[in-house]
C-alpha positions as CSV (number, residue, x, y, z in Angstrom):
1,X,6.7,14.6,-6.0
2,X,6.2,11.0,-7.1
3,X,4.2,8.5,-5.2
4,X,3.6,4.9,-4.8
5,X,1.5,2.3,-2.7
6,X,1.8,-1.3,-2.8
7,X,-0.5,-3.4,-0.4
8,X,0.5,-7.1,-0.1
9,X,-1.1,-10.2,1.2
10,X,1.1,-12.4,3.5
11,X,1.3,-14.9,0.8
12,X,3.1,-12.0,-1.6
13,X,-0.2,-11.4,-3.5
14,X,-0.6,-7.4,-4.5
15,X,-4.1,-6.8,-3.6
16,X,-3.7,-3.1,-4.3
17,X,-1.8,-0.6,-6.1
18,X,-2.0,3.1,-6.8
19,X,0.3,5.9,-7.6
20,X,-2.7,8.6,-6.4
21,X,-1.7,9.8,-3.2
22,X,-5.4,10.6,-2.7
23,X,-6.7,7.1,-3.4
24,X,-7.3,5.1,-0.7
25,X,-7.9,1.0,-0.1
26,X,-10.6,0.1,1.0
27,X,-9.8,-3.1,2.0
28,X,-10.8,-5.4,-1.0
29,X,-8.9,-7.1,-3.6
30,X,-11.0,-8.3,-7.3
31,X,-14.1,-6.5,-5.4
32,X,-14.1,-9.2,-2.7
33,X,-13.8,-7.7,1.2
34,X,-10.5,-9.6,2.4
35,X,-10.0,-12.0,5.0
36,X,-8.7,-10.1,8.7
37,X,-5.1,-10.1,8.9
38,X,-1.9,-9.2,8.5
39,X,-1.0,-7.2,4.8
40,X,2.4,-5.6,3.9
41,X,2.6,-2.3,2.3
42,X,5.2,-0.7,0.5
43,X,5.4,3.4,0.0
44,X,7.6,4.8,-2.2
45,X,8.1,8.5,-3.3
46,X,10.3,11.2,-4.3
47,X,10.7,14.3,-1.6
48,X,10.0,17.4,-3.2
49,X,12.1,19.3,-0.5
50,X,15.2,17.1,-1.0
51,X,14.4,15.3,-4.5
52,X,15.5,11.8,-2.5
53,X,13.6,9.4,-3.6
54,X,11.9,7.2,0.0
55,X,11.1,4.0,0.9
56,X,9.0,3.1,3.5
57,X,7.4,-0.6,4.4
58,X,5.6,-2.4,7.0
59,X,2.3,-3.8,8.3
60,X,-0.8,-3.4,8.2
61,X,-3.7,-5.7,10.5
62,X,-6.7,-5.9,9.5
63,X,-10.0,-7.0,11.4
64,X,-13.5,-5.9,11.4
């Protein structure tokens, strides 16, 4: 199956970006921590059951 993560910034900035399903964020954009808030992130990928291709999106908050 095919895979794809997209992690936004509420002003439309991509602060991350993979295609490895087993890569993860970890929360930092140009090896800067970023600031708590809200972040969008885009999933798509290709079923390999039904070989549909998905599209998921939503939010994300972040705080520490």
């Amino acid at each position: 199956s095919e895979y794809h993560l997209m992690i936004f910034s509420r002003w439309g900035d991509k602060v991350f970006d993979t295609r490895d399903v087993n890569q993860l964020w970890d929360g930092s954009y140009k090896g800067q921590m970023c600031d708590n808030g809200v972040y969008m992130y885009v999933i798509e990928y290709r079923s390999a059951a039904t070989r549909m291709n998905k599209f998921l999106k939503g939010n994300i908050t972040m705080f520490r």
